[in-house]
DSSP file (Angstrom, degrees, kcal/mol; ACC not computed):
  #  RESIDUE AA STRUCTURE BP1 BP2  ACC     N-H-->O    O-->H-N    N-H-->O    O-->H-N    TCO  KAPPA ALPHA  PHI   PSI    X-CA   Y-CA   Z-CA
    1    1 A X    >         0   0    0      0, 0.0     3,-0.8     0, 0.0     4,-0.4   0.000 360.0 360.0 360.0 -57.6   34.4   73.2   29.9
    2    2 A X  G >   +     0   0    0      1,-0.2     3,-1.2     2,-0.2     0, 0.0   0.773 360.0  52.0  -4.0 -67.0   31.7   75.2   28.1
    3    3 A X  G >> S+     0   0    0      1,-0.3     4,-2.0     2,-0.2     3,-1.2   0.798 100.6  60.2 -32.7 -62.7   34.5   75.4   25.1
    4    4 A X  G <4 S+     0   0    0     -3,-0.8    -1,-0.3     1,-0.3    -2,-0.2   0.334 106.7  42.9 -50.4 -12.3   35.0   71.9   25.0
    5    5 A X  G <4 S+     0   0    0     -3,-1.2     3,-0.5    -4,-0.4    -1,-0.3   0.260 105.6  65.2-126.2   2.0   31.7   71.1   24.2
    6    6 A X  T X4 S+     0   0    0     -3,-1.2     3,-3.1     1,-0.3     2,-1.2   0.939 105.1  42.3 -81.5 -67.9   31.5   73.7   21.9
    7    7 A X  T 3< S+     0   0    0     -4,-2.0    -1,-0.3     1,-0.3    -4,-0.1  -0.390 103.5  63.9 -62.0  36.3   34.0   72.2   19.7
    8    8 A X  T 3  S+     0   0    0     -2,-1.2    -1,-0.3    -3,-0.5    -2,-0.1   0.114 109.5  44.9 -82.1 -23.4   32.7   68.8   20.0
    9    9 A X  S <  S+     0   0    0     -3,-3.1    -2,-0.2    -4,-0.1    -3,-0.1   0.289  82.1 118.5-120.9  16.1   29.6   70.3   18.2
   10   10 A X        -     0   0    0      1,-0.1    -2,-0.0     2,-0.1     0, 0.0  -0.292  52.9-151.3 -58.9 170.2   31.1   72.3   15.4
   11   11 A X        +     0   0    0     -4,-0.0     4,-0.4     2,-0.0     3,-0.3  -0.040  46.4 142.8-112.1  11.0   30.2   71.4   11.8
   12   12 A X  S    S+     0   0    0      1,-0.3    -2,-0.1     2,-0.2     0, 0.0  -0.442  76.7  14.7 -74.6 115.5   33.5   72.7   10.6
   13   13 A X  S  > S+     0   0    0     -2,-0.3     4,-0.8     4,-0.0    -1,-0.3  -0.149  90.1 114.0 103.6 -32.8   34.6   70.1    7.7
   14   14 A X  H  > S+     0   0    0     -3,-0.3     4,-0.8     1,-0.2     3,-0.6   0.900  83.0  50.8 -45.4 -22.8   30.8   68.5    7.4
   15   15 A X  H  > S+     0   0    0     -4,-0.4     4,-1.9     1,-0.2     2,-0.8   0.970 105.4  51.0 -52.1 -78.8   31.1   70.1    3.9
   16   16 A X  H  4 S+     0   0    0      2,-0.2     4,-0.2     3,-0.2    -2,-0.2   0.269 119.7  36.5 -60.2 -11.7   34.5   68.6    2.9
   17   17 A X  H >< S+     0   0    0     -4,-0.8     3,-4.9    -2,-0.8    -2,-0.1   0.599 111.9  58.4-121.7 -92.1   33.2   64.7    3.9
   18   18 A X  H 3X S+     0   0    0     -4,-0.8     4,-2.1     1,-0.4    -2,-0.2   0.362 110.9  41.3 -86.4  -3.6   29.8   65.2    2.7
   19   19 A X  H 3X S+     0   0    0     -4,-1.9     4,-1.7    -5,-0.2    -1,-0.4   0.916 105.8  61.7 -55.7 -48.4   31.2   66.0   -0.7
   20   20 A X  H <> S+     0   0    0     -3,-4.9     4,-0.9    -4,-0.2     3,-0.4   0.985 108.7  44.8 -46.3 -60.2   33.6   63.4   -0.3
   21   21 A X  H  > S+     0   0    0      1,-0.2     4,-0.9     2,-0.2    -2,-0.2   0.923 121.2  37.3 -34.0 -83.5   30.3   61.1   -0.1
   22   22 A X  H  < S+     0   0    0     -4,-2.1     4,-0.3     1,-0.2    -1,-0.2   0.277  96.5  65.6 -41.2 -28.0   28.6   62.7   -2.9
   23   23 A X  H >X S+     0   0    0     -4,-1.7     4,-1.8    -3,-0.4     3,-1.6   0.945  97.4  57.8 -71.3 -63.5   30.5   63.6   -5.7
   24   24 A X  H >X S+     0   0    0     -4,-0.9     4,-1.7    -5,-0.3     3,-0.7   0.892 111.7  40.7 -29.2 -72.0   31.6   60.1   -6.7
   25   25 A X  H 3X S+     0   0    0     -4,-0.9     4,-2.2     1,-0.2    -1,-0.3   0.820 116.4  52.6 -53.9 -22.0   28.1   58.9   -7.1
   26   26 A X  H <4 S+     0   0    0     -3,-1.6    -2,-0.2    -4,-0.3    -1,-0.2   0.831 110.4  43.3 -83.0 -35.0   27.2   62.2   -8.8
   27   27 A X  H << S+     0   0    0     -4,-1.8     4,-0.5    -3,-0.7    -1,-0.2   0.427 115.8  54.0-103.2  -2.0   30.2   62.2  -11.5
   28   28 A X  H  X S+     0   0    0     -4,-1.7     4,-1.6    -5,-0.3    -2,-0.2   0.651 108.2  54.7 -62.9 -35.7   29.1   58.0  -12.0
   29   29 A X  H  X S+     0   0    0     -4,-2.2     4,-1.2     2,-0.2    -2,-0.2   0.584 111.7  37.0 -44.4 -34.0   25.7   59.5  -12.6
   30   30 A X  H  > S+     0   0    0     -5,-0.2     4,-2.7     2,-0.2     5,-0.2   0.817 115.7  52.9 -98.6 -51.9   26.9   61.8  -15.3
   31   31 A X  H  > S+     0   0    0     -4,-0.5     4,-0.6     2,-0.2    -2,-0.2   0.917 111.9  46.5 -60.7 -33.2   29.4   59.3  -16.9
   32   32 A X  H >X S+     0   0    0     -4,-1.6     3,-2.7     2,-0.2     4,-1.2   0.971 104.1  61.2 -55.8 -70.0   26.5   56.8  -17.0
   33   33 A X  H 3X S+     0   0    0     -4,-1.2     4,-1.9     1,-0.2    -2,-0.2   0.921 113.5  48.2 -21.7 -61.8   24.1   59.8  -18.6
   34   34 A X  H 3X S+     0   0    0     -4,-2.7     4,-1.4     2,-0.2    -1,-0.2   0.767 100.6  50.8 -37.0 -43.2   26.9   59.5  -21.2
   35   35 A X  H XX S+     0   0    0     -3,-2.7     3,-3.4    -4,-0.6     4,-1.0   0.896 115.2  45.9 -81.2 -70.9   27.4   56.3  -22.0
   36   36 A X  H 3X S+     0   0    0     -4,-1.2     4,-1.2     1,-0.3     5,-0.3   0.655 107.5  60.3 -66.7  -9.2   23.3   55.7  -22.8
   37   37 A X  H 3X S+     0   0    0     -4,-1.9     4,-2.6    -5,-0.4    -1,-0.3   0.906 100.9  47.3 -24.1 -66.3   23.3   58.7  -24.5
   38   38 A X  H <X S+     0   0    0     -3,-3.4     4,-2.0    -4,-1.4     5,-0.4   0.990 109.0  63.3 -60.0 -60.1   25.9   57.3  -27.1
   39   39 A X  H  X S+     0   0    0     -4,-1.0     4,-3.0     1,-0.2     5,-0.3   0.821 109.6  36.1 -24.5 -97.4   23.5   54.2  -27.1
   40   40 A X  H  X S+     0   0    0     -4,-1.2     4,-1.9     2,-0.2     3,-0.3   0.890 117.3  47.1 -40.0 -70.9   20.7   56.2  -28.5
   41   41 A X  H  X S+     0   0    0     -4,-2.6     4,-1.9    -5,-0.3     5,-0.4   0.885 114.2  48.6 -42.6 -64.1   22.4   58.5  -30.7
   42   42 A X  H >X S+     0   0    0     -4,-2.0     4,-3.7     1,-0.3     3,-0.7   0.891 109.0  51.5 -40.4 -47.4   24.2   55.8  -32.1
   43   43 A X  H 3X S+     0   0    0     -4,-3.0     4,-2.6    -5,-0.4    -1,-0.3   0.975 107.8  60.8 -56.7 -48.8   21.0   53.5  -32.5
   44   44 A X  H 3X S+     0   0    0     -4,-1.9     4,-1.8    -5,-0.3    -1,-0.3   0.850 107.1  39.5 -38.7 -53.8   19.7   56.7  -34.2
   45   45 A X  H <X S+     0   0    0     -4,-1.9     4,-3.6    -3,-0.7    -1,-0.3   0.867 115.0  50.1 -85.2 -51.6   22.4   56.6  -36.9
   46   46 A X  H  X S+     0   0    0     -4,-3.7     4,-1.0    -5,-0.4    -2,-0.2   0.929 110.7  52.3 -67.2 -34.1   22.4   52.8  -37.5
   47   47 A X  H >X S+     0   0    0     -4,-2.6     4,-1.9    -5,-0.3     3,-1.9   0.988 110.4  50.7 -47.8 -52.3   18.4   53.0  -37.8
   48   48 A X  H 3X S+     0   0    0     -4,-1.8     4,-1.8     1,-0.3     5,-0.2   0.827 114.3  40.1 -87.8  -5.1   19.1   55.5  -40.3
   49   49 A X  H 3X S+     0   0    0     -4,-3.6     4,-1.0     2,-0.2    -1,-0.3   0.700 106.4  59.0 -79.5   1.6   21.7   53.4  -42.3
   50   50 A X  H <X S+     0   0    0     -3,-1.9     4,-1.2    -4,-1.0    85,-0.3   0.626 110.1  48.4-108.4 -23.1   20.0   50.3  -42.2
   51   51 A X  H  X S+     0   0    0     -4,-1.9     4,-2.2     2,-0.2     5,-0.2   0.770 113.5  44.2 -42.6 -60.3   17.2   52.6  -44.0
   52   52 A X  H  X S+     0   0    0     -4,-1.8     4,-2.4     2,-0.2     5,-0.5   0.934 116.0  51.6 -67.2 -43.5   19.8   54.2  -46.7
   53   53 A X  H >X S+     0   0    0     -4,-1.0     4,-6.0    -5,-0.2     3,-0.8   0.921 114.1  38.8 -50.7 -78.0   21.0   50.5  -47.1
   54   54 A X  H 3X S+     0   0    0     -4,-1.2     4,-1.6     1,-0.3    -1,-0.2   0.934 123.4  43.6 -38.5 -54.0   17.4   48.9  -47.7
   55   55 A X  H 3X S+     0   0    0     -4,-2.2     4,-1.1    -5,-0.2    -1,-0.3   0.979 113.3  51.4 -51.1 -38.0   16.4   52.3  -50.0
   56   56 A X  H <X S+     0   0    0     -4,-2.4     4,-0.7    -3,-0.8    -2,-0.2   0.831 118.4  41.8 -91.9 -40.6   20.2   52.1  -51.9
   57   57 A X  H  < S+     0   0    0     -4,-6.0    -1,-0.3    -5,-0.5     3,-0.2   0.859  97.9  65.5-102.4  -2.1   19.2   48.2  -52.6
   58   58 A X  H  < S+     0   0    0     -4,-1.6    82,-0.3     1,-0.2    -2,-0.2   0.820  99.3  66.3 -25.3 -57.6   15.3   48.2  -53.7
   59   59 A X  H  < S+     0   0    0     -4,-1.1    -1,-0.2    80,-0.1    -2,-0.1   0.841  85.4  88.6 -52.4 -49.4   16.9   50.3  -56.9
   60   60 A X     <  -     0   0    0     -4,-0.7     3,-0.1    -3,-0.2    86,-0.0   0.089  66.8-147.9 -59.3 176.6   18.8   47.5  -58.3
   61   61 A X  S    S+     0   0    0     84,-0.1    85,-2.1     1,-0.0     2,-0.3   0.405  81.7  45.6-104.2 -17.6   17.9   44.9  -60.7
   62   62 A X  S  > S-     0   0    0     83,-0.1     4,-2.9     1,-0.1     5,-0.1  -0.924  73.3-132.3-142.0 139.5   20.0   41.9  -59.5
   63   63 A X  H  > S+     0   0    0     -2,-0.3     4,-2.1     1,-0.2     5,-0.2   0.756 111.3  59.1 -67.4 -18.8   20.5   40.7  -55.9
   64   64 A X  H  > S+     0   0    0      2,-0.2     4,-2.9     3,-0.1    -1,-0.2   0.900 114.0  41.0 -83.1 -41.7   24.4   40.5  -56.4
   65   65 A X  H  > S+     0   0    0      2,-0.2     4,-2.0     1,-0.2     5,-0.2   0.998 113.8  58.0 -55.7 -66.4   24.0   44.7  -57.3
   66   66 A X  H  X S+     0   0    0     -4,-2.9     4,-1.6     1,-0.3     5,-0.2   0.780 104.6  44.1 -19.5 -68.1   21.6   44.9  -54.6
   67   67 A X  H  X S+     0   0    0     -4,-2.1     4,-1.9     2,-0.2    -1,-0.3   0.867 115.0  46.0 -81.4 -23.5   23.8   43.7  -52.0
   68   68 A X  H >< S+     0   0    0     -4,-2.9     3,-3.7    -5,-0.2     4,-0.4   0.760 114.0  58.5 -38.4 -71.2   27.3   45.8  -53.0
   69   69 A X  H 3X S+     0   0    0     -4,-2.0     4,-3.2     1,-0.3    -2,-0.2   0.362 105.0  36.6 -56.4 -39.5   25.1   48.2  -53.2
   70   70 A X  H 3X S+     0   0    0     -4,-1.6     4,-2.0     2,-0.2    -1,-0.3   0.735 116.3  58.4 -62.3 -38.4   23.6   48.2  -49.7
   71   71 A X  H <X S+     0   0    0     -3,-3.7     4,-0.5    -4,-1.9    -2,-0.2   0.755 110.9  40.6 -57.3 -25.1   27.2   47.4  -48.3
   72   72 A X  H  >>S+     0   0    0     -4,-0.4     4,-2.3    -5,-0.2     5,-0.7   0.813 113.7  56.2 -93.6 -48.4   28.4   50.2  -49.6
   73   73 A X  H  X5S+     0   0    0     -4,-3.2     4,-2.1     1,-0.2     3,-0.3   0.882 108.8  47.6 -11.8 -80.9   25.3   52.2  -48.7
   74   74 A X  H  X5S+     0   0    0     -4,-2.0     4,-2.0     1,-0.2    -1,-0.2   0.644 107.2  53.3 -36.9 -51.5   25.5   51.3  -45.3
   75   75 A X  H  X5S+     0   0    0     -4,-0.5     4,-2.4    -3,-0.3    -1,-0.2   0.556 106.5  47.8 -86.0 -17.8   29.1   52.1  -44.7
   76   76 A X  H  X>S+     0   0    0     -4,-2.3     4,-2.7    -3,-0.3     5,-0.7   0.745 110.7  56.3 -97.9 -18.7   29.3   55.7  -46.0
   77   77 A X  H  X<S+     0   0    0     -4,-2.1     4,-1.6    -5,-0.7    -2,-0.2   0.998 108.6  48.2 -77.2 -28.3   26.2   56.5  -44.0
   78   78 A X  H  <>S+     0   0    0     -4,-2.0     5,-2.4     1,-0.2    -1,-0.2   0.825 112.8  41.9 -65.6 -22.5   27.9   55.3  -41.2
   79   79 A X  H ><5S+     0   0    0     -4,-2.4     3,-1.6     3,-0.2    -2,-0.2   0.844 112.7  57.3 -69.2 -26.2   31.1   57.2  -41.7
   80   80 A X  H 3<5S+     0   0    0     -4,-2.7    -2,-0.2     1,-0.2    -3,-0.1   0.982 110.1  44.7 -67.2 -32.3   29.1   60.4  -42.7
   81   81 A X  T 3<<S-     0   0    0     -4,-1.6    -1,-0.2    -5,-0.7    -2,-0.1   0.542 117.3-121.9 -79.5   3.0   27.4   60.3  -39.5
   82   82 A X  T < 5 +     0   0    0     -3,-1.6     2,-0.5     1,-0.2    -3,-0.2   0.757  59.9 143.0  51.5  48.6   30.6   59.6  -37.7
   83   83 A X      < -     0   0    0     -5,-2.4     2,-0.6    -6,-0.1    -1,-0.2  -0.949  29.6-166.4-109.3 122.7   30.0   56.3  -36.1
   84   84 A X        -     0   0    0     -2,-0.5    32,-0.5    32,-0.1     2,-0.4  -0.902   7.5-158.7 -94.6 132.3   33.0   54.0  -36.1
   85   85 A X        -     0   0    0     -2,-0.6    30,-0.2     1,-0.2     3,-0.1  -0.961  25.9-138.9-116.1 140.7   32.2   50.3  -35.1
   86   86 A X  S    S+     0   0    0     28,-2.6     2,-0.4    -2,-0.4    -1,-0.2   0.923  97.8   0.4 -71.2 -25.8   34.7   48.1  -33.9
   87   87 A X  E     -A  114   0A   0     27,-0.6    27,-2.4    -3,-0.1     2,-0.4  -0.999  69.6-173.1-137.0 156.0   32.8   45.4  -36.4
   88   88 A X  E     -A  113   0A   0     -2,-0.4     2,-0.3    25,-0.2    25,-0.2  -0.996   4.7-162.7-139.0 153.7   29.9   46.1  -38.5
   89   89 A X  E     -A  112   0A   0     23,-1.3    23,-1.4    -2,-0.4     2,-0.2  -0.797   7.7-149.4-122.9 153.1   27.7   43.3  -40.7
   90   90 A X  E     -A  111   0A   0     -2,-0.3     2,-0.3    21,-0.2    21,-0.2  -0.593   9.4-165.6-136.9  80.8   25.3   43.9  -43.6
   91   91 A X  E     -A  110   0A   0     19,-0.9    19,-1.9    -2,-0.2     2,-0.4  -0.766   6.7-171.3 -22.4 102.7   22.4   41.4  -44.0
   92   92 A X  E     -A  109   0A   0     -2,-0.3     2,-0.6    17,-0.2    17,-0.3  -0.962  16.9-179.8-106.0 114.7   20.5   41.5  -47.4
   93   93 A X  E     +A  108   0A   0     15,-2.7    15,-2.4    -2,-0.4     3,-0.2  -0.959   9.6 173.3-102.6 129.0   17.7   39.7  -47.9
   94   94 A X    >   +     0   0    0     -2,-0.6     3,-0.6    13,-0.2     4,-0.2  -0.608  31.3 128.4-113.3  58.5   16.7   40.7  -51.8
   95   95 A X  G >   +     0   0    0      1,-0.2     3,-2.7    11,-0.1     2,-0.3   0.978  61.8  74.6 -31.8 -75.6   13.7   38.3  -52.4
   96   96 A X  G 3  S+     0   0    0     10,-1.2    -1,-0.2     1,-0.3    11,-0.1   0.266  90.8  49.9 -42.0 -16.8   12.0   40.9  -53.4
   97   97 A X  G <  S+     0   0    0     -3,-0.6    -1,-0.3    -2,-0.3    49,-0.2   0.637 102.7  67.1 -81.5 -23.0   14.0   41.2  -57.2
   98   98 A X  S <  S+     0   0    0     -3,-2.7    -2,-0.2    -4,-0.2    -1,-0.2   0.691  83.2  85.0-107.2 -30.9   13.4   37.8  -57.6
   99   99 A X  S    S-     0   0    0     -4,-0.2     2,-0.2     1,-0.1     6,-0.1  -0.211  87.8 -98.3 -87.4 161.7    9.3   38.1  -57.9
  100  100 A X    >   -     0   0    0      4,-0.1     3,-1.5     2,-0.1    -1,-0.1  -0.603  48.3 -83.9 -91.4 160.5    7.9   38.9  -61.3
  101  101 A X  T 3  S+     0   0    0      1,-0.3    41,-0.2    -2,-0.2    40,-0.1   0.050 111.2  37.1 -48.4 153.7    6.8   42.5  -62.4
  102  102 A X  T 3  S+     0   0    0     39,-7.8    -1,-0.3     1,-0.3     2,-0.2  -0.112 100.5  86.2  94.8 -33.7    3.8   43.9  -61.6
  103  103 A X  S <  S-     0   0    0     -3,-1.5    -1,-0.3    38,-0.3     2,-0.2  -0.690  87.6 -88.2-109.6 165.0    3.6   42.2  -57.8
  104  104 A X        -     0   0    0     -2,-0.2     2,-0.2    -3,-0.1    36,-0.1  -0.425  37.5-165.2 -80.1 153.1    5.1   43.7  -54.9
  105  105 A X        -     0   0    0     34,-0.4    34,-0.8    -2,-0.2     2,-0.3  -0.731   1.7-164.2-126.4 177.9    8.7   43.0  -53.8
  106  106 A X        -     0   0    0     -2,-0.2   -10,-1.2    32,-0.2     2,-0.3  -0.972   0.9-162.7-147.1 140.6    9.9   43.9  -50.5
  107  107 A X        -     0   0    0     30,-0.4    30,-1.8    -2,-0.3     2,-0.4  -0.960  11.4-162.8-113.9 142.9   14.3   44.1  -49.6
  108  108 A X  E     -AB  93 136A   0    -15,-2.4   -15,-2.7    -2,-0.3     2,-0.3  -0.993   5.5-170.7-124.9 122.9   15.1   44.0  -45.8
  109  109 A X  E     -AB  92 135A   0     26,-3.3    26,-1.7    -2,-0.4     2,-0.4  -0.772   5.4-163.3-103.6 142.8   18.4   45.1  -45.1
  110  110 A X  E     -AB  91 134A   0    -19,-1.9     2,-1.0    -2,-0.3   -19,-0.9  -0.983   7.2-162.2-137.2 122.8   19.6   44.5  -41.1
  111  111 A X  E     -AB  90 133A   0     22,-2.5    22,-3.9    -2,-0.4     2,-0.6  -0.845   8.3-166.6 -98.0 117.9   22.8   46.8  -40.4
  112  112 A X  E     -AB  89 132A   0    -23,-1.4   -23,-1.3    -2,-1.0     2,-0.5  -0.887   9.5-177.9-112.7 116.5   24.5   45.2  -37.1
  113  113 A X  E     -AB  88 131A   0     18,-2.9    18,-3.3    -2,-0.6     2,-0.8  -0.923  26.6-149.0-109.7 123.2   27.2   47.6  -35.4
  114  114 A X  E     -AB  87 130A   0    -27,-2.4   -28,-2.6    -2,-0.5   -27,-0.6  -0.868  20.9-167.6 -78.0  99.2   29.4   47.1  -32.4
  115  115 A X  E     - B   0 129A   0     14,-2.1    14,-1.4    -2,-0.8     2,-0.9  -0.598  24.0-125.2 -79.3 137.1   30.1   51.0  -30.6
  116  116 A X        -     0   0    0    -32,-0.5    12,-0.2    12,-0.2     3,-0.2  -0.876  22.7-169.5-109.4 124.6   32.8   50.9  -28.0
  117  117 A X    >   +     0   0    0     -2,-0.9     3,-3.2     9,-0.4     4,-0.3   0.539  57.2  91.1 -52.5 -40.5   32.1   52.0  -24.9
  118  118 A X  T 3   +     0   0    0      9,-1.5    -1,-0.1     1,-0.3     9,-0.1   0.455  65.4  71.8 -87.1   1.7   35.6   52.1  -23.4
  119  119 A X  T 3  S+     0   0    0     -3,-0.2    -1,-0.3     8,-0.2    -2,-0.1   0.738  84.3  70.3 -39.3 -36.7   36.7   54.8  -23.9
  120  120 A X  S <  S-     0   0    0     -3,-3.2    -2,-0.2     1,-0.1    -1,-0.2   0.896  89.1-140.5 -69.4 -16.6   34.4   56.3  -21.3
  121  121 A X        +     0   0    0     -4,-0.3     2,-0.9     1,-0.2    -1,-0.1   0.840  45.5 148.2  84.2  22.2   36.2   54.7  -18.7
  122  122 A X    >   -     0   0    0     -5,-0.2     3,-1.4   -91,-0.1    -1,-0.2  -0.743  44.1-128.8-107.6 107.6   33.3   53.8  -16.5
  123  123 A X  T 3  S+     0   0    0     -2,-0.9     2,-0.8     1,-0.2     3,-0.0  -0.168  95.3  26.2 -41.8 169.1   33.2   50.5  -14.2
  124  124 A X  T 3  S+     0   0    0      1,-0.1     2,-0.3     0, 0.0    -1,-0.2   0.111  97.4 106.0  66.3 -13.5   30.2   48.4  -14.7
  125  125 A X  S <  S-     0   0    0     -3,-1.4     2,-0.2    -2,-0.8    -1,-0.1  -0.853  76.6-116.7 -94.0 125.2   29.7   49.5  -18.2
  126  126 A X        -     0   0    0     -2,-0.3    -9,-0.4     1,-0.1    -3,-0.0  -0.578  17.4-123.0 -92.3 140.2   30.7   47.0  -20.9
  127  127 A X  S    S+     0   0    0     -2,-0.2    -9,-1.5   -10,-0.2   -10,-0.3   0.470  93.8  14.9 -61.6   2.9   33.7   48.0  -23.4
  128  128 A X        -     0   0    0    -12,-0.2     2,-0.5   -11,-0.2   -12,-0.2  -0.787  59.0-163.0-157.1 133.5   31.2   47.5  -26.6
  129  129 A X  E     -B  115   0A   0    -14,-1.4   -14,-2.1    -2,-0.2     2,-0.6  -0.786  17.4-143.5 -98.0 135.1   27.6   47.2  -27.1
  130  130 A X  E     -B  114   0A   0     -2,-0.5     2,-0.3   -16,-0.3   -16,-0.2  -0.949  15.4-160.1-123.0 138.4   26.5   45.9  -30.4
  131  131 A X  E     -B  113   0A   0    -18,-3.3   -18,-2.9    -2,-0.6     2,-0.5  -0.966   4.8-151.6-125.8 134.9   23.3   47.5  -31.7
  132  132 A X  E     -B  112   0A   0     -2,-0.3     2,-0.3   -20,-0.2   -20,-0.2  -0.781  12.4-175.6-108.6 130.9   21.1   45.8  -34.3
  133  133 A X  E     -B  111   0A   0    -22,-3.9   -22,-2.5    -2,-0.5     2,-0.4  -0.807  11.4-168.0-159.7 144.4   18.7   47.3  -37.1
  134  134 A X  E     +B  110   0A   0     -2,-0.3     2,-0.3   -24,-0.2   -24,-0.2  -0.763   6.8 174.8-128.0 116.1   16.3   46.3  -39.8
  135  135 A X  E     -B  109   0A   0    -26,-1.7   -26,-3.3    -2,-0.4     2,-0.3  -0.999  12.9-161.7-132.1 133.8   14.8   48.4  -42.5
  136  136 A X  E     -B  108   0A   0     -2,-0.3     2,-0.2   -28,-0.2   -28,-0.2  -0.493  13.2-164.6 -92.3 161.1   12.3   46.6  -45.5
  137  137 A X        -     0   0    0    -30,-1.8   -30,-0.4    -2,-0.3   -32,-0.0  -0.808  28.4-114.4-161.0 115.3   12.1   49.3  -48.8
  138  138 A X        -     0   0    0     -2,-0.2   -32,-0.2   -32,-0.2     2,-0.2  -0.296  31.5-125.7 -49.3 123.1    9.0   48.4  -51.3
  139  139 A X        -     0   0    0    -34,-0.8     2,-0.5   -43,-0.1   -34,-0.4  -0.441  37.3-102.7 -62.4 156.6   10.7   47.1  -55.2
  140  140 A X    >   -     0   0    0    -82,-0.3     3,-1.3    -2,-0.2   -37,-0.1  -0.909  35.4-142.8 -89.8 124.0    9.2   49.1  -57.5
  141  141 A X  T 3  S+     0   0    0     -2,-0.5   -39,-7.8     1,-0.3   -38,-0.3   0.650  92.7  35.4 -84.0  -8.4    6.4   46.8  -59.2
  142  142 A X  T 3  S+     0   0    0    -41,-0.2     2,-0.5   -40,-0.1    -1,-0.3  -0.191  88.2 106.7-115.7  53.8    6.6   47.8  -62.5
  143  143 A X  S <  S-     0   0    0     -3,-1.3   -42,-0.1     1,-0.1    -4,-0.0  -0.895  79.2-106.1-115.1 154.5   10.0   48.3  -62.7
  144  144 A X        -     0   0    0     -2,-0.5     2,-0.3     1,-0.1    -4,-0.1  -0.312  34.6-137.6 -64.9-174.2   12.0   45.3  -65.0
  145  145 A X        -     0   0    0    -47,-0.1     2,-0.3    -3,-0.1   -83,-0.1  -0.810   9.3-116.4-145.4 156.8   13.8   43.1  -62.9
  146  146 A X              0   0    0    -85,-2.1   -83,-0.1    -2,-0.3   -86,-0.0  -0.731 360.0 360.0-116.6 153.2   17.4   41.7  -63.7
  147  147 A X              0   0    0     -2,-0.3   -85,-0.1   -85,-0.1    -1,-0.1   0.492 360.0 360.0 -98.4 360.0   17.7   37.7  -64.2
């Protein structure tokens, strides 16, 4: 009898389940770490094209230059920085050419990017997040201005 109650009270396998238990949540834990990770970086990189955009159209003289130029801006700083979006938008507002020399002008550029998510493979996490961002860049006030 002694025996029998011995082996009722082993722990032999209590590893093996509570691993079973644990690991799941622990490798959802790490795949989540992941995903907001790519959030932030990515917001990193769009901040800093929506910044090259806004610098890249301040230069021009003409809001129609101004905005290539900031479309184009935009898009090689996001491929150098190696962010593909499944859609990306470019939003110029170039007021700021438009005022006469000598006063301050202002261009606000907003870069909006969708990053896809699904790749990671992770329930509860949606297959794209779209991240938005807005950078102003100061006209130069004595610089001429295009009609």
């Amino acid at each position: 009898m002694a025996g029998w109650t011995r082996r009722l009270r082993s722990d032999a396998g209590s590893a093996a389940i509570e691993a079973a238990i644990i690991l799941p949540s622990l490798v959802m834990f790490l795949c989540m770490a992941i995903a907001g990770g790519r959030i932030v970086t990515s917001g990193a990189k769009i901040d800093s094209a929506a910044e090259d955009a806004a610098r890249e159209a301040s230069i021009h003289r003409t809001a129609a230059a101004a905005q290539s130029a900031a479309r184009s801006a935009a898009a090689d700083s996001l491929n150098d920085q190696g962010i593909t979006c499944a859609s990306t938008t470019v939003n110029i507002n170039a007021g700021g050419l438009s005022v006469p020399v000598g006063q301050v002008g202002t261009v606000t550029v907003t870069v909006t990017c969708t990053v896809n998510l699904s790749d990671l493979l992770l329930p509860g996490v949606p297959g794209a997040k779209t991240l938005k961002s807005t950078a102003t860049s100061v006209v130069d006030q004595y610089r001429q201005r295009g009609d």
